[in-house]
SEFIZA-3560 file (N, C-alpha, C; in Angstrom, 3 decimals):
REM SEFIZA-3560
<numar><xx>4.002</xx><yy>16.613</yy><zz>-7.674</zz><atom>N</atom></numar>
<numar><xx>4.962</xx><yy>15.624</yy><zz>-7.289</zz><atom>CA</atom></numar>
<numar><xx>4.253</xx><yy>14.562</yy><zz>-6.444</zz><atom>C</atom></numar>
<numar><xx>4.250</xx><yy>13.260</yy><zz>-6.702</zz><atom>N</atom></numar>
<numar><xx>3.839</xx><yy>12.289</yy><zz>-6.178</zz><atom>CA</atom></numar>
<numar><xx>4.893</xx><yy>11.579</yy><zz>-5.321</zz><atom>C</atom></numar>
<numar><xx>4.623</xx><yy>11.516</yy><zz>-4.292</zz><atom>N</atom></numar>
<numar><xx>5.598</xx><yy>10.545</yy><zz>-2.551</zz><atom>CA</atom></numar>
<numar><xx>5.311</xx><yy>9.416</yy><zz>-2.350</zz><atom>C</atom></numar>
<numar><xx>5.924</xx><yy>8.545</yy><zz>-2.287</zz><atom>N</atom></numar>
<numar><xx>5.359</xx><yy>7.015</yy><zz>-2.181</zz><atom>CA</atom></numar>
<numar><xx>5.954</xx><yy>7.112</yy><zz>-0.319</zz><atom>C</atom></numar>
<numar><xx>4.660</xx><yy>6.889</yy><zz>0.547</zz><atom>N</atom></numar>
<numar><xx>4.700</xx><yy>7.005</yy><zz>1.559</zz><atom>CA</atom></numar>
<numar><xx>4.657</xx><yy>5.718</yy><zz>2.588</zz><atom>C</atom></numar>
<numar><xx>5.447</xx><yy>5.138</yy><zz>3.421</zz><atom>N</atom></numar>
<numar><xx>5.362</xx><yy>4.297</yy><zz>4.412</zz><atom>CA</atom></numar>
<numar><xx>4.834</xx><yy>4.645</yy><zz>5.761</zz><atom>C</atom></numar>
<numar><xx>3.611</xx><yy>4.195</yy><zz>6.123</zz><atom>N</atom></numar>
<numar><xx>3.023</xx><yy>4.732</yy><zz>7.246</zz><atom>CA</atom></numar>
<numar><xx>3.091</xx><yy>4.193</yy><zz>8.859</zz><atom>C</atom></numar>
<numar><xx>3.415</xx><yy>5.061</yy><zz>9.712</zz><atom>N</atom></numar>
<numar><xx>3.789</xx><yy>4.395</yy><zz>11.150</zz><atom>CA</atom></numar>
<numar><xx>2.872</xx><yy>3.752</yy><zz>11.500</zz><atom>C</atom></numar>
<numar><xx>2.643</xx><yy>2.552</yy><zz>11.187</zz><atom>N</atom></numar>
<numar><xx>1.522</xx><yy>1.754</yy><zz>11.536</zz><atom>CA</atom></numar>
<numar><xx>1.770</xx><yy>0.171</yy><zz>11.598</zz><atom>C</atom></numar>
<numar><xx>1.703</xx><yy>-0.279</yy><zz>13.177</zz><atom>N</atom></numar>
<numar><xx>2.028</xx><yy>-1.933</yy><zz>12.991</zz><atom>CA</atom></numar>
<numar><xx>0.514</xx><yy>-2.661</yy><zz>12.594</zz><atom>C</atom></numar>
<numar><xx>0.945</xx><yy>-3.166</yy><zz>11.519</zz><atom>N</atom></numar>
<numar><xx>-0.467</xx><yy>-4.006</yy><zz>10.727</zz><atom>CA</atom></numar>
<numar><xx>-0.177</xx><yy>-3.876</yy><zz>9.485</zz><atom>C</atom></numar>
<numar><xx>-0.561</xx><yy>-5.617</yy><zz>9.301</zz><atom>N</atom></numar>
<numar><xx>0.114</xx><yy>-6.332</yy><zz>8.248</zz><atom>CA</atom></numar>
<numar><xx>-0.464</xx><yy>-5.598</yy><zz>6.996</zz><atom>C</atom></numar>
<numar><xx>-2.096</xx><yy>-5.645</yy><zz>7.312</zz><atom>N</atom></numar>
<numar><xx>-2.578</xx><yy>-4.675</yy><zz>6.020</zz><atom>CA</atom></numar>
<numar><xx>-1.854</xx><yy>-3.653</yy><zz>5.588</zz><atom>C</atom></numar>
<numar><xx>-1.742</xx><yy>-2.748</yy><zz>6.250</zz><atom>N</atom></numar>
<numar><xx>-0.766</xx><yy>-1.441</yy><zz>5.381</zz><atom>CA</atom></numar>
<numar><xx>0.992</xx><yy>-1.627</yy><zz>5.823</zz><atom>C</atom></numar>
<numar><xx>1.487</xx><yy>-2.837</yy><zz>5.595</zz><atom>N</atom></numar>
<numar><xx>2.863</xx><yy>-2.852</yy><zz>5.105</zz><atom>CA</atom></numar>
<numar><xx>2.962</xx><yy>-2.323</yy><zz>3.995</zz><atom>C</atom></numar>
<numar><xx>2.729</xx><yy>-1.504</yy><zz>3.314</zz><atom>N</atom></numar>
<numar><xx>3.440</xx><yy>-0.894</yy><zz>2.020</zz><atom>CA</atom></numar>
<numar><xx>3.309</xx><yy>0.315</yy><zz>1.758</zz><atom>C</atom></numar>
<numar><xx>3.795</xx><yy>1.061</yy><zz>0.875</zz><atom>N</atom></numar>
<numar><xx>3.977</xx><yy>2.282</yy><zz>0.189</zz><atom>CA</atom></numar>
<numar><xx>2.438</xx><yy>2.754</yy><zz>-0.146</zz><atom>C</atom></numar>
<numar><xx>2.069</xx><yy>3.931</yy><zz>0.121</zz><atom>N</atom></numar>
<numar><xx>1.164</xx><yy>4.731</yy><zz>-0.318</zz><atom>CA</atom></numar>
<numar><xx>1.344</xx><yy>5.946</yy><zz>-0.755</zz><atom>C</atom></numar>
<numar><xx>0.596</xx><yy>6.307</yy><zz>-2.028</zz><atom>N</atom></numar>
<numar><xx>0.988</xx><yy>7.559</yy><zz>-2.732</zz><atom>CA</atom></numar>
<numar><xx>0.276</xx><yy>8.586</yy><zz>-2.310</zz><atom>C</atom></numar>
<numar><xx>1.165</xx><yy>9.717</yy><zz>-1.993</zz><atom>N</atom></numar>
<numar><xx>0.434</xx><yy>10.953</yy><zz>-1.358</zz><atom>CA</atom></numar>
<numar><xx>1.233</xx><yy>11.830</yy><zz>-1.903</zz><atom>C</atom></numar>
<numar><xx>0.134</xx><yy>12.951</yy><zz>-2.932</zz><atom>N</atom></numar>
<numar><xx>0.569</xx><yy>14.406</yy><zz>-3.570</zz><atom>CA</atom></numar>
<numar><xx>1.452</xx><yy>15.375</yy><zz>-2.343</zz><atom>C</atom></numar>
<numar><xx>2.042</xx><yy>15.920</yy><zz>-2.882</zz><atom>N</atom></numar>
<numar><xx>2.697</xx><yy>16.731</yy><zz>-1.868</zz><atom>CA</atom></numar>
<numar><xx>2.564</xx><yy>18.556</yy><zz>-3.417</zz><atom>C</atom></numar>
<numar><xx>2.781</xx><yy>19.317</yy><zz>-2.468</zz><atom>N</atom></numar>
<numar><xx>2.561</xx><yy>20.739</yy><zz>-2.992</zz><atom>CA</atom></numar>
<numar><xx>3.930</xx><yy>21.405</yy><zz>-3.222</zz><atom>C</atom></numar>
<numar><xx>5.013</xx><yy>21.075</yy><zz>-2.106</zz><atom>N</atom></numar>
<numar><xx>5.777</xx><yy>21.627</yy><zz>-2.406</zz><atom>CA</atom></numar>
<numar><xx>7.229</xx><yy>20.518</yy><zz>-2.498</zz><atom>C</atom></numar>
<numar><xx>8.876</xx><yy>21.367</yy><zz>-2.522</zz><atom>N</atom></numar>
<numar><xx>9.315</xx><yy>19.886</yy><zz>-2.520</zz><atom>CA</atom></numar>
<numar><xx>9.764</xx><yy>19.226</yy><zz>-1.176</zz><atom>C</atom></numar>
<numar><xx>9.717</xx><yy>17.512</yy><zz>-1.675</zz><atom>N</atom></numar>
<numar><xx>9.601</xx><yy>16.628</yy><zz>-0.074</zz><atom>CA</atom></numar>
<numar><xx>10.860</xx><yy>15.885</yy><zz>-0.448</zz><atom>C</atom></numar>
<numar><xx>11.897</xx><yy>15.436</yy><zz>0.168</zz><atom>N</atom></numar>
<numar><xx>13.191</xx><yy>14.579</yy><zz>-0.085</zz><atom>CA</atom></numar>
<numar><xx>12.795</xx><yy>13.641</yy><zz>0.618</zz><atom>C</atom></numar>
<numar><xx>13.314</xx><yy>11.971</yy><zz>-0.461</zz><atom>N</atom></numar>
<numar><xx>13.405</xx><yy>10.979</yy><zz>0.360</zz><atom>CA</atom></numar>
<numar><xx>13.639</xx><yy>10.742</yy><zz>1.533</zz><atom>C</atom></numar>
<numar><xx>13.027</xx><yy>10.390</yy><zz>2.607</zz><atom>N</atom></numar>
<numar><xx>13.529</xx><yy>9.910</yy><zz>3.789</zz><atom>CA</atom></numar>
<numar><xx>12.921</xx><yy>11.033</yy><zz>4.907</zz><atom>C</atom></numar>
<numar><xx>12.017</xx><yy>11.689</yy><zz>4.331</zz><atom>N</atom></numar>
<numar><xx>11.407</xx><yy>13.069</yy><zz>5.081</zz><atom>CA</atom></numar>
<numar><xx>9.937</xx><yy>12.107</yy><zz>5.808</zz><atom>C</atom></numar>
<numar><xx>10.176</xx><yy>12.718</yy><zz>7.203</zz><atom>N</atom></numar>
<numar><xx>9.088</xx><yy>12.759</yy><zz>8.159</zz><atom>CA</atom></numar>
<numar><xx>8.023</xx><yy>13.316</yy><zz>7.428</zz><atom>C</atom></numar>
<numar><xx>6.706</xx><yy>12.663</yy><zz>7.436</zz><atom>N</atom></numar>
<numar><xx>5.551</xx><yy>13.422</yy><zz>6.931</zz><atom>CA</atom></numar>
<numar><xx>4.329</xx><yy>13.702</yy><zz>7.623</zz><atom>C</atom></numar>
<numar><xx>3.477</xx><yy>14.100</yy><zz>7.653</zz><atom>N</atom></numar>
<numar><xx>1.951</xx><yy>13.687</yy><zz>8.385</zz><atom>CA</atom></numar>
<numar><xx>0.793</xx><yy>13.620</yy><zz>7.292</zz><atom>C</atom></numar>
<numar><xx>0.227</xx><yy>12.414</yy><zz>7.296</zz><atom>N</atom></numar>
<numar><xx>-0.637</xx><yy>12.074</yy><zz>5.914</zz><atom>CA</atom></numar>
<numar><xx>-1.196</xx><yy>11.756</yy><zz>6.441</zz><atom>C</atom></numar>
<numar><xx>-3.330</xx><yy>11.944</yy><zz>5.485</zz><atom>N</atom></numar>
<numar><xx>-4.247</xx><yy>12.099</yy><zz>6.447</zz><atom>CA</atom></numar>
<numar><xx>-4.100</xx><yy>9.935</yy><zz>6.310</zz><atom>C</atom></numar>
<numar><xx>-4.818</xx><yy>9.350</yy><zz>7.000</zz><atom>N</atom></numar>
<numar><xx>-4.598</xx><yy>7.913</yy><zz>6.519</zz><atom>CA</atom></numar>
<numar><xx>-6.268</xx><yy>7.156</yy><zz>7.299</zz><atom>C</atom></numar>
<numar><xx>-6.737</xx><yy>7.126</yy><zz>6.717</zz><atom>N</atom></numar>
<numar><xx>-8.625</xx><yy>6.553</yy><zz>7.163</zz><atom>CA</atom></numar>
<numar><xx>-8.868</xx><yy>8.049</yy><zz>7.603</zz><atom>C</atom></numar>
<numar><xx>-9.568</xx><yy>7.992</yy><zz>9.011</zz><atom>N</atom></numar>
<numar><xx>-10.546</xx><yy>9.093</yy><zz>9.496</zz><atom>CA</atom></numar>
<numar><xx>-9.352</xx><yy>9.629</yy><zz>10.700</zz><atom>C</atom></numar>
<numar><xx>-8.104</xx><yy>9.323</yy><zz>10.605</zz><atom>N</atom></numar>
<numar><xx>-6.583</xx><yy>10.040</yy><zz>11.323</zz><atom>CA</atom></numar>
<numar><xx>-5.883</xx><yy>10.165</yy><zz>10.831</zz><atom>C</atom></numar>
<numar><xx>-4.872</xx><yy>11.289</yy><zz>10.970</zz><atom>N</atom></numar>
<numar><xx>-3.045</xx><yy>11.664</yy><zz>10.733</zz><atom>CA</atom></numar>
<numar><xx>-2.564</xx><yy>10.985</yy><zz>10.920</zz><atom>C</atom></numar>
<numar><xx>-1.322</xx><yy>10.361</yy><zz>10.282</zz><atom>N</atom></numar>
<numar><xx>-0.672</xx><yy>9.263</yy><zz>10.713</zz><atom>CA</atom></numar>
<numar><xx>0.693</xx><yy>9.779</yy><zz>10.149</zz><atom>C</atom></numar>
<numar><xx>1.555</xx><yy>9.503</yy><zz>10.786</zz><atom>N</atom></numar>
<numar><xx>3.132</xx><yy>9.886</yy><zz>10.474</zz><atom>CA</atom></numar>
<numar><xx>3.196</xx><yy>8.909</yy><zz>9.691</zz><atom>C</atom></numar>
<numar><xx>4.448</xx><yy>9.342</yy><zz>8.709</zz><atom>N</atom></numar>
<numar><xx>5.309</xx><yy>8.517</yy><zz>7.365</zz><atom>CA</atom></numar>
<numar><xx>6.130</xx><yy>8.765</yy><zz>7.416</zz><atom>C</atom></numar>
<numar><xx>6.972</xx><yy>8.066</yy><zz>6.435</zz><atom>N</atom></numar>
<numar><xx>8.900</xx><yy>8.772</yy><zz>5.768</zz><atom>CA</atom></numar>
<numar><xx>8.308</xx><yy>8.152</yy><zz>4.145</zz><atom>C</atom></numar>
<numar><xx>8.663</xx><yy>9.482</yy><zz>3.843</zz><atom>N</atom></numar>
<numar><xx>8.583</xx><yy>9.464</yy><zz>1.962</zz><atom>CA</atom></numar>
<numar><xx>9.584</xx><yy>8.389</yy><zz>1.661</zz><atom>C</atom></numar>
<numar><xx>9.311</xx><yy>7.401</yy><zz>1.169</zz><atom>N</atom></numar>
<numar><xx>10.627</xx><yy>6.305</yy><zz>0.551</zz><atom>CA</atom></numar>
<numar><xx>10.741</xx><yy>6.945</yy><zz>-1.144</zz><atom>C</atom></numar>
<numar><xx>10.155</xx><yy>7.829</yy><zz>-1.445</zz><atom>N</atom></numar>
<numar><xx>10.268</xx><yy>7.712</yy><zz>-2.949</zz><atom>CA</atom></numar>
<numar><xx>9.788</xx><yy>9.315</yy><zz>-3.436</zz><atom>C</atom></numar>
<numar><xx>10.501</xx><yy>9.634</yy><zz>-4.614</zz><atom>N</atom></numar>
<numar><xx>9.511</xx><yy>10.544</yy><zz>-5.174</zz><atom>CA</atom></numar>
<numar><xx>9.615</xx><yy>10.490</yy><zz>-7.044</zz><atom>C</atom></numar>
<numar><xx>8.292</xx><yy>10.514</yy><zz>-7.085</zz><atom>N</atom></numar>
<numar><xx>8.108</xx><yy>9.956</yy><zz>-8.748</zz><atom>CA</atom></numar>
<numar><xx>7.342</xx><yy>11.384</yy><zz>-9.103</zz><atom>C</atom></numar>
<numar><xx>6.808</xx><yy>11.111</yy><zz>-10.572</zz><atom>N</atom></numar>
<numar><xx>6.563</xx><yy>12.261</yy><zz>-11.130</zz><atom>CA</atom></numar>
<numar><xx>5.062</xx><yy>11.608</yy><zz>-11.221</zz><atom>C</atom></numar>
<numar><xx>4.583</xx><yy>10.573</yy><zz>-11.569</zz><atom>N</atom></numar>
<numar><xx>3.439</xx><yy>10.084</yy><zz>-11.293</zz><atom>CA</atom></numar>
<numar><xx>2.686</xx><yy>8.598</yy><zz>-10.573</zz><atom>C</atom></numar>
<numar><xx>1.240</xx><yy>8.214</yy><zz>-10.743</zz><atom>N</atom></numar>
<numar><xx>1.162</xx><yy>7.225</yy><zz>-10.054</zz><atom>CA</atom></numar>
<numar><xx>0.140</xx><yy>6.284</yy><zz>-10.382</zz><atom>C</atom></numar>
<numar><xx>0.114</xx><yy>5.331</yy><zz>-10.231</zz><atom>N</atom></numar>
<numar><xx>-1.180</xx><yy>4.435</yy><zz>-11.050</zz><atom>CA</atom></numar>
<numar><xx>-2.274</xx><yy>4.569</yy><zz>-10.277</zz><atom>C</atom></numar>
<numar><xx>-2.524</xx><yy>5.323</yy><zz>-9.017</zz><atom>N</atom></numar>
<numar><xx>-3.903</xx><yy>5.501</yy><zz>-8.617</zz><atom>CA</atom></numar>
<numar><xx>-4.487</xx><yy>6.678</yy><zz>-9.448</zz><atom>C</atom></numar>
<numar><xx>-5.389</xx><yy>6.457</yy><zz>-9.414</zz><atom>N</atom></numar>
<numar><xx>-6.257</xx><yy>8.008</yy><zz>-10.055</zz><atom>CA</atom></numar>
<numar><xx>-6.473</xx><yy>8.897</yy><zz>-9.356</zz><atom>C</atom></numar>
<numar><xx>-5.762</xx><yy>10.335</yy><zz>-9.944</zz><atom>N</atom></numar>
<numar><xx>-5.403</xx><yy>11.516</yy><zz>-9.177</zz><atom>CA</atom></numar>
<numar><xx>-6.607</xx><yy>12.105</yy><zz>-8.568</zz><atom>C</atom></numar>
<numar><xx>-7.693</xx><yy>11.793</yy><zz>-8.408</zz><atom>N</atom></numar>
<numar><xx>-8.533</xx><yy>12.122</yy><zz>-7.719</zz><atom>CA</atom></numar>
<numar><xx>-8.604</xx><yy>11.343</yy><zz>-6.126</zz><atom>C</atom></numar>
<numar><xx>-7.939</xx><yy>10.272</yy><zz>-6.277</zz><atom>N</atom></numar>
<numar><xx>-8.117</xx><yy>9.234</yy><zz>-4.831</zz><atom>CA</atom></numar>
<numar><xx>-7.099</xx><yy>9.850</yy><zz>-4.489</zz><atom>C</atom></numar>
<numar><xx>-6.184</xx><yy>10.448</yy><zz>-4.897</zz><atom>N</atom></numar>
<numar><xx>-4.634</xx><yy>10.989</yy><zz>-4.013</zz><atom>CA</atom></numar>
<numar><xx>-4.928</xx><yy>11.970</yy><zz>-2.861</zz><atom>C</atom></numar>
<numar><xx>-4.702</xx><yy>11.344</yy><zz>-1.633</zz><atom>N</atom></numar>
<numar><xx>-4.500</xx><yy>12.675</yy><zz>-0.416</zz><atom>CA</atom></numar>
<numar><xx>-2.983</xx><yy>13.326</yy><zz>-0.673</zz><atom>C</atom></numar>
<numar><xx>-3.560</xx><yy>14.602</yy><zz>0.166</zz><atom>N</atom></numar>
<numar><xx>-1.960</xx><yy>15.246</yy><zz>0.349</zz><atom>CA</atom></numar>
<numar><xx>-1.106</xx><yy>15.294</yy><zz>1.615</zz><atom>C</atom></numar>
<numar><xx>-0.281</xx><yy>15.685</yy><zz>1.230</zz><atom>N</atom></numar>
<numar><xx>0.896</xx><yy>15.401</yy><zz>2.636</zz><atom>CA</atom></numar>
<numar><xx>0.061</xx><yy>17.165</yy><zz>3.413</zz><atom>C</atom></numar>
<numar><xx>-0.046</xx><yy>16.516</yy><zz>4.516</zz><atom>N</atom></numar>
<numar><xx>-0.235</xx><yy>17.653</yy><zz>5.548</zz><atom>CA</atom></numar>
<numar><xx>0.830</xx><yy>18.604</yy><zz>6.119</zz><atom>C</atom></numar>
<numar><xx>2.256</xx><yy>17.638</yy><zz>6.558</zz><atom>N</atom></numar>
<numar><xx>3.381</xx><yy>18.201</yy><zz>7.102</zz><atom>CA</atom></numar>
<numar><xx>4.130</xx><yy>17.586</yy><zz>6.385</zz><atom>C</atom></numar>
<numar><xx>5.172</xx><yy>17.855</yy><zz>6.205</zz><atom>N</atom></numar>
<numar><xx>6.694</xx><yy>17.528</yy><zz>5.850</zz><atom>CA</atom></numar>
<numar><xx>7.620</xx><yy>18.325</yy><zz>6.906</zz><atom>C</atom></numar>
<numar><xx>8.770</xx><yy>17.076</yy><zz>7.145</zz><atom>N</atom></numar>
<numar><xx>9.943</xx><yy>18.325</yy><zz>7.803</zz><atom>CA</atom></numar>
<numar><xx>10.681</xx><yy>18.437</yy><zz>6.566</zz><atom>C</atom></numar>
<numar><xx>11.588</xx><yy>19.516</yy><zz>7.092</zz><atom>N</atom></numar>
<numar><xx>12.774</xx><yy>19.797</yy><zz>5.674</zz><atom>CA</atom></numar>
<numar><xx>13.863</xx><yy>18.699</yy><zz>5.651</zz><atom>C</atom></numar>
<numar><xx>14.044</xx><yy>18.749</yy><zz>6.775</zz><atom>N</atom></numar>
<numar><xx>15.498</xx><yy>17.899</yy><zz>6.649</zz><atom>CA</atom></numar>
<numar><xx>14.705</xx><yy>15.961</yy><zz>6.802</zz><atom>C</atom></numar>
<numar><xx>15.547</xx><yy>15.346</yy><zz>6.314</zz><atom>N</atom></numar>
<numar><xx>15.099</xx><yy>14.085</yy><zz>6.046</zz><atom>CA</atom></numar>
<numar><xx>15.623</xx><yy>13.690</yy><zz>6.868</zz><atom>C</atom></numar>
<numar><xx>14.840</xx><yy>12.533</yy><zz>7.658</zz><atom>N</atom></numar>
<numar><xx>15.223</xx><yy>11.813</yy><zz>9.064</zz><atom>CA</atom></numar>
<numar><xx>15.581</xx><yy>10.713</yy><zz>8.948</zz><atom>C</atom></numar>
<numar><xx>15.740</xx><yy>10.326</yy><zz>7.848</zz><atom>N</atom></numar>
<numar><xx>16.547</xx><yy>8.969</yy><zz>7.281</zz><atom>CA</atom></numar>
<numar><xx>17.329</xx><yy>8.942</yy><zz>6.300</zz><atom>C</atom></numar>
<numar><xx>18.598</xx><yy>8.565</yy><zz>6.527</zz><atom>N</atom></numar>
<numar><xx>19.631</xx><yy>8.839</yy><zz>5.161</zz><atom>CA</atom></numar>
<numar><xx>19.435</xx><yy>7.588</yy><zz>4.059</zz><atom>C</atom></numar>
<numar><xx>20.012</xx><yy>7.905</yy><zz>3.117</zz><atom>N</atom></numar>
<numar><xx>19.835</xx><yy>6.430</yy><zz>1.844</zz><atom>CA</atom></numar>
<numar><xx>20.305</xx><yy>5.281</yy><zz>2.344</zz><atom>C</atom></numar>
<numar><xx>21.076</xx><yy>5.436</yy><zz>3.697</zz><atom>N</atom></numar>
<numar><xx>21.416</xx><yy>3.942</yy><zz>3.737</zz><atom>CA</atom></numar>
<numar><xx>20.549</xx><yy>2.974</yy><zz>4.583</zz><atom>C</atom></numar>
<numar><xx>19.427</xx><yy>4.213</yy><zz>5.415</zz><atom>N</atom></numar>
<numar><xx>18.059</xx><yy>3.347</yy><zz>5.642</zz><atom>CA</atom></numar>
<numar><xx>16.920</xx><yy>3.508</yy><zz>5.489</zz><atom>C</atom></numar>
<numar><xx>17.038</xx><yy>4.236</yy><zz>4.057</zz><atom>N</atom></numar>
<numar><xx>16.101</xx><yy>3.773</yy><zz>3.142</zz><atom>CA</atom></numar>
<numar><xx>16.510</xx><yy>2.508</yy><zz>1.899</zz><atom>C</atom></numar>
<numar><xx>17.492</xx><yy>2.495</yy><zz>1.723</zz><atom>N</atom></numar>
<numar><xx>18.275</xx><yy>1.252</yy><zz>0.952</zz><atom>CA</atom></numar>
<numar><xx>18.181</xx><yy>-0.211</yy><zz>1.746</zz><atom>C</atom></numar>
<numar><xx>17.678</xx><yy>0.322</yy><zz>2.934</zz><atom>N</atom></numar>
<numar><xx>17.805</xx><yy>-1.026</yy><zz>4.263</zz><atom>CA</atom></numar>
<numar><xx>15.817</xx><yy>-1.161</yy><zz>4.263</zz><atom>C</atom></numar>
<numar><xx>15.529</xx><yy>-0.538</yy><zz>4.025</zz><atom>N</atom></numar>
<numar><xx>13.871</xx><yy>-0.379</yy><zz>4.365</zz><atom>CA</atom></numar>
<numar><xx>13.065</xx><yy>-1.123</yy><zz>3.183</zz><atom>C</atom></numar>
<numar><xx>14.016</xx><yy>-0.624</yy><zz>1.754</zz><atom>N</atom></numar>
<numar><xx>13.289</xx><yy>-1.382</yy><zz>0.589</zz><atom>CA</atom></numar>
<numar><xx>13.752</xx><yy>-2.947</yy><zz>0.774</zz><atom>C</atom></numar>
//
């Protein structure tokens, strides 16, 4: 399962979605910890697809997930 991930990070460069494999299952709007350069960096999954146009070898994986999702659809519907 592929997560299209938004990372807690102010900087203009990584305003967007990054794809990170996850192992088990992750629901939209779930807190994550993804590795991101040479640190962990918290996310919220905005997405989950079945695949991704990077090549599955460049894909990191989600480190943490919580279960319960910390954002409901109506701000993730506000986020896209």
């Amino acid at each position: 399962m592929i997560c299209e991930v938004i990372v807690d990070i102010a900087h203009s460069e990584v305003d967007k979605v990054f794809d990170y494999v996850s192992d088990g299952p992750v629901a939209p709007g779930a807190r994550v910890a993804v590795p991101f350069g040479a640190s962990v960096a918290t996310g919220f999954v905005m997405r989950v697809k079945e695949s991704s146009d990077c090549p599955a070898h460049k894909l990191k994986r989600i480190l943490r997930a919580e279960e319960r999702p910390a954002l409901n659809a109506e701000c993730l519907s506000l986020a896209q």
